[in-house]
N, C-alpha and C positions, 0 to 999 in steps of 0.2 A: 504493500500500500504506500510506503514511503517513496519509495523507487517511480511509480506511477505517479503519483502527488509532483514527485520530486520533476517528473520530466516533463509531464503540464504546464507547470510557473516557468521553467527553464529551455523549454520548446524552442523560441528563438537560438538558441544555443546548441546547433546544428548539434558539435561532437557532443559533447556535453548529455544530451537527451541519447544518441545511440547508446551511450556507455550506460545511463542511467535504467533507458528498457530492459539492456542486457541485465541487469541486474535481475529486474524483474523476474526474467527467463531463467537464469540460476537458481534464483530462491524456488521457483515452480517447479524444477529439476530436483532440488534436497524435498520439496513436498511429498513429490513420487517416493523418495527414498526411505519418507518417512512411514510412508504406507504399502511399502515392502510391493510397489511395481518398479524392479529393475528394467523391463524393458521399456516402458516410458522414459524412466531419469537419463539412458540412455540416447534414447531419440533425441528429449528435447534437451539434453547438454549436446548432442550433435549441432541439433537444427541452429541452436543459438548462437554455436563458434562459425557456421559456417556465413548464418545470415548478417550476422554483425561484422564480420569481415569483409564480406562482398558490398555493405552498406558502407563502410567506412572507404571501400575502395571509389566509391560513388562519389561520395561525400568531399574526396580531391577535389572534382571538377564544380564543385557548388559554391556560390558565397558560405563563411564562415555561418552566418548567420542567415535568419529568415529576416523579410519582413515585419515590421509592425502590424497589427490589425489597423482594418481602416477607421474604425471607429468605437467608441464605449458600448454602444448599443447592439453592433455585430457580436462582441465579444459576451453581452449579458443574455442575446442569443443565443447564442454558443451552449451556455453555461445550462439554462435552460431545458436548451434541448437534449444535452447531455444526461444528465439531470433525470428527467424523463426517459429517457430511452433505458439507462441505466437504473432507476427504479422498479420498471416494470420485469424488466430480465429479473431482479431479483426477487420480485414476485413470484412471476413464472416459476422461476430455480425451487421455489419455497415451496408452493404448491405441490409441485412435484415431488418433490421429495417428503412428503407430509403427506400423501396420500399413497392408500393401498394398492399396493401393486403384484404381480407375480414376474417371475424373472425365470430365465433358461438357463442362467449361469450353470446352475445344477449338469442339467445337459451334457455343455462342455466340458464340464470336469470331467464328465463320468465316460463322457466319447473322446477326448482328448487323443489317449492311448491306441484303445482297441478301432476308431474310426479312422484318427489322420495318423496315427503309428509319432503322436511326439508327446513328450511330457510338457514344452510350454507350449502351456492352453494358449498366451496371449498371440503366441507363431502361428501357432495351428489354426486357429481362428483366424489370422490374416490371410494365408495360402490357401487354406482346406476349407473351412465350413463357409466363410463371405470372402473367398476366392473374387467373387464377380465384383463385388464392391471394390479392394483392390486395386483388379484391373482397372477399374474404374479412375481409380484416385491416380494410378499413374500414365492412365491419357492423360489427364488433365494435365499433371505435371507435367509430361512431355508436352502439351501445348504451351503452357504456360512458358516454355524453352524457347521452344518457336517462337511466339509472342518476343520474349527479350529479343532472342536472336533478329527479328525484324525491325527494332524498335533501335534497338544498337547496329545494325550493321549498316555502313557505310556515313555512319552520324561523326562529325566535324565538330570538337568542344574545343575551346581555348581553356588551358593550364593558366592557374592564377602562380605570379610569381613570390608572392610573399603571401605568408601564415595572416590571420586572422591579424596579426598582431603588430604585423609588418615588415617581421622580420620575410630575411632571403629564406628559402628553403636550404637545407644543406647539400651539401656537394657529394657528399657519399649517403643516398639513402639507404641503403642496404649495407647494415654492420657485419662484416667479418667476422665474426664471432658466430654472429647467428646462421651466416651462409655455410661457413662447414659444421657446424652444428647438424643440420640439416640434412646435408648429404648422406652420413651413416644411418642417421632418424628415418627416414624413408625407408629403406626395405623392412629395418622392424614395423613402422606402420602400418607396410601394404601386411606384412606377417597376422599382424593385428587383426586387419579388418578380413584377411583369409580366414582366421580362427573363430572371428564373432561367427562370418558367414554360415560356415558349418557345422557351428554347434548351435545355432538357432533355433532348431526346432525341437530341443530338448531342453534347451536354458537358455537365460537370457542372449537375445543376438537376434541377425535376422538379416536377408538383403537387404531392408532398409536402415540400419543402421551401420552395417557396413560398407555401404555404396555413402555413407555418410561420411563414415572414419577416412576413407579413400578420400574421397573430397577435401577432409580437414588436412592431409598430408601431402597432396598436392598445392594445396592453397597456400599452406607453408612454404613450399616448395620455391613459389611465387615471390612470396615475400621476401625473404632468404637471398634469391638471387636476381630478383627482379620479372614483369611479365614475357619480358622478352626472352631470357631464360630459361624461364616454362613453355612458352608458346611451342621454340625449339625442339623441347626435350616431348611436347603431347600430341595429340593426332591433332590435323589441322582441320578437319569436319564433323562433325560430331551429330547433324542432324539423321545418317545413316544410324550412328548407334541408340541414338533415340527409338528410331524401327526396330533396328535388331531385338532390343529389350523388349519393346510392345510384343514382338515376334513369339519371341522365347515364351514368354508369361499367355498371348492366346495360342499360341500353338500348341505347348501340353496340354491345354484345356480342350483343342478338336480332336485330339489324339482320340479323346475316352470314344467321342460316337463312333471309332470303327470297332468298338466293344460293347455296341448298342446302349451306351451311357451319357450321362448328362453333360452337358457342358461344364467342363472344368473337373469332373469328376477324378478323383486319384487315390492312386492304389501306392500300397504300400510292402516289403516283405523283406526278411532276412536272407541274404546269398553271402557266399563264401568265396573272398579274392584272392589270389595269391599271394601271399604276404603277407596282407591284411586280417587273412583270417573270416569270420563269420562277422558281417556287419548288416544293419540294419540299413536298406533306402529307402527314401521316398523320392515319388516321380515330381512333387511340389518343389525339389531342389532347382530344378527348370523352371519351374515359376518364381523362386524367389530368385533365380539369377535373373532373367528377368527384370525385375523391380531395380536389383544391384548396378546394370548397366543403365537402365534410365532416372536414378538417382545421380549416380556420376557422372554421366552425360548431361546432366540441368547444371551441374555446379561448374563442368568445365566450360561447358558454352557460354554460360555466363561469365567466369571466368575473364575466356580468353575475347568474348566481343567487349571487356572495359577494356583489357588491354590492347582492344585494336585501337582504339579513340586515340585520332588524330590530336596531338596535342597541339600544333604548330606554332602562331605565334603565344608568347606566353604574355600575361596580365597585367 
């Protein structure tokens, strides 16, 4: 509440307010933690580093500051409407939660295992039972990619030459320290976000938060040793792997009707690798890779179209 209060009064104060929402986002991150959902705390500590990061990157090419409102009377609007809008949700919220209800949760506990073949219920539920939904959420995202992608590409912003404050910028933005830092940090990253991947569906993890972890380590990556850098070292299209992923995720789902079954439908079962011994699959691992490429496919496109921004003359 502070965080929010805090970035309202302080709003004109471009940085100032990203730092202060992140905050927000953190403390709703320890919330999850508090109530024993790790795969949330994880999501939203992903979603928060990556989106505050790519805000901040934005945030270069903007006045320090916002404008002023135009008027007392705009702003007692404002306040109002706010006010109201915000009332009634917590109404609504009240209501609901005050009133008798029945729930499925039961359901998923109990079909977790023996239906999607994984112990976390929260994976299983993402890939297996609201599969469609899902799918769903990561068209979107992958529009929502497109969308930047059209909105930044071939866009012409002028680099302001001094800080809010007036000083020059420095001459060396990227510290040494931090760029070989970095260098070795990357493969244990990608390690990282291999491991979330595939133990997802039995504990906390999951394509979408490891297509997250992916993203925060090349974002780094970025930082570290500049966009140019990175741009070098990444694919330079990324709206193919936007497809691919959509591919992946509906494609094991047409699979089931040539087994006379539903769409999205997935089977599960124990085989024995060489080496590996007797291990459990599921066919949903195709669907969460899936999700993993069109996760990091939003973060690099975006990414890499601020770093296309023409800087030219500077401010």
């Amino acid at each position: 509440m502070l965080g929010t209060i805090g970035t309202t009064l302080l709003h004109h104060r471009r940085l100032l307010a990203v730092v202060l929402i992140g905050i927000v986002g953190l403390v709703v991150s320890l919330t999850f933690v508090r109530f024993s959902a790790p795969d949330l705390a994880l999501t939203q500590l992903s979603v928060e580093v990556v989106t505050i990061v790519l805000m901040l990157l934005a945030l270069y090419y903007l006045p320090q500051s916002s404008p002023k409102e135009s008027s007392r009377a705009r702003v007692g609007r404002d306040i109002l409407l706010a006010a109201g809008i915000g009332g009634g949700m917590a109404f609504t919220t009240y209501a609901l939660l005050t009133s008798p209800f029945s729930t499925i949760s039961d359901f998923y506990l109990q079909q977790s295992v023996p239906g999607g073949g994984g112990s976390n219920v929260v994976n299983v539920i993402l890939v297996d039972f609201r599969g469609f939904d899902t799918l769903g959420e990561i068209a979107v995202l992958a529009m929502a990619a497109l969308g930047a992608h059209a909105l930044l590409d071939q866009l012409r912003v002028l680099a302001p030459k001094h800080d809010g404050a007036g000083r020059l910028w420095a001459q060396e933005p990227h510290p040494l320290f931090l760029k070989m830092l970095m260098q070795p940090l990357l493969p244990l990253a990608l390690a990282v976000s291999v491991y979330i991947f595939l133990r997802g569906h039995n504990l906390p993890g999951g394509g979408f938060v490891a297509g997250l972890v992916t993203g925060v380590a090349l974002i780094l990556q970025s930082l570290a040793g500049g966009l140019t850098f990175a741009e070098n070292r990444l694919p330079r299209n990324y709206p193919p792997l936007l497809g691919l992923g959509l591919a992946f995720a509906a494609g094991i789902g047409l699979v089931s009707w040539f087994f006379s079954r539903p769409f999205l439908t997935s089977t599960h079962g124990h085989f024995h690798l060489p080496l590996l011994g007797n291990i459990e699959l599921a066919s949903v691992i195709i669907f969460d890779l899936g999700v993993y490429l069109v996760v990091v496919a939003t973060v690099l496109l975006i990414l890499t179209e601020l770093g296309k921004l023409h800087k030219g003359e500077q401010i």
